[in-house]
C-alpha positions in Angstrom: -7.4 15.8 -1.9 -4.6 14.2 -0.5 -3.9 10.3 -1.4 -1.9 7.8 0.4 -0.7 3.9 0.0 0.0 2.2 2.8 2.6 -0.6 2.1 2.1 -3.1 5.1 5.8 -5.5 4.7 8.1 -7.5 7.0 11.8 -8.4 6.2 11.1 -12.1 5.8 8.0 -11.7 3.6 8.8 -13.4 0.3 6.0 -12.0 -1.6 6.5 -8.4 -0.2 10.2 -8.7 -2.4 7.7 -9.2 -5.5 5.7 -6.3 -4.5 8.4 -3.8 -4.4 9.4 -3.1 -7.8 6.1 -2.8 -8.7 5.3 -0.2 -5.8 8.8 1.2 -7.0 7.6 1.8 -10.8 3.8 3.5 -9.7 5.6 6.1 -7.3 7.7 7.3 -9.8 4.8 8.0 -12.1 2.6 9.2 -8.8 4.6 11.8 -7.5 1.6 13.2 -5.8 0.3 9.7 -4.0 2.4 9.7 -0.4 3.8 6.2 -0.3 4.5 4.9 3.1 6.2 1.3 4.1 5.0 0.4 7.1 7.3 -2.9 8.9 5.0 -4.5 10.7 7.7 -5.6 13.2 8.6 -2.3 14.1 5.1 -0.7 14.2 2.8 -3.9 14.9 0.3 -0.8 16.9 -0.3 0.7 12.8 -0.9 -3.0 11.3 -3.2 -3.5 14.3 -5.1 -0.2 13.7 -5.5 -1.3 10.0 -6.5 -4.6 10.8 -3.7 -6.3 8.6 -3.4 -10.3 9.0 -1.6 -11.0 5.9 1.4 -9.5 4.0 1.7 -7.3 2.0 -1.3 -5.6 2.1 -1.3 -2.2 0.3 -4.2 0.3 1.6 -5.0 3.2 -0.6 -7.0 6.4 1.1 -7.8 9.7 1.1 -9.0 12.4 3.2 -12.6 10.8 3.3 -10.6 7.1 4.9 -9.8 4.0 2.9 -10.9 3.8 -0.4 -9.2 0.0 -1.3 -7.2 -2.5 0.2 -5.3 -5.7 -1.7 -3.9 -8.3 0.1 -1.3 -10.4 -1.4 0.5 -9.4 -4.5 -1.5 -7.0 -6.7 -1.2 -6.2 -9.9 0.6 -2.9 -11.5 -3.0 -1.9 -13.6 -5.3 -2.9 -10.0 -3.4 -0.4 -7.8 -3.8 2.1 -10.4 -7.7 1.8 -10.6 -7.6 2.1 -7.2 -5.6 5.3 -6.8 -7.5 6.8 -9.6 -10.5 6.0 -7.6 -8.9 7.7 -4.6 -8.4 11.1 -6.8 -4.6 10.3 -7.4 
């Protein structure tokens, strides 16, 4: 089963620069999770699909649709429960 993390950012959101690193750290020890930023200024049609109001939000799915989604800056151990409870 395929797992993906949806990183919904913008430029000139602060609290997306504290999410990076964080995001940075779990993909190097999730090789298999597709991580995909997604600027909401350049692709405002994909924030819309995913109903995001508020950055960042990270979504987390799988091949049965979304299985979490954190808005705001979310904790290192959070994300992981969440991909482990994607099949990650």
């Amino acid at each position: 089963m395929s797992v993906r993390l949806k990183d919904f950012y913008a430029d000139w959101c602060g609290p997306c620069k504290t999410q990076d690193p964080i995001l940075d750290e779990i993909a190097e020890e999730y090789p298999d999770v597709e991580f995909e930023k997604v600027d909401v200024d350049q692709k405002q049609d994909v924030a819309n699909e995913y109903q995001v109001r508020s950055l960042p939000t990270l979504i987390i799915e799988n091949d049965d649709g979304v299985v979490e989604r954190f808005v705001g800056v979310t904790q290192r151990d959070d994300i992981e429960a969440a991909l482990g409870k994607a099949g990650a």
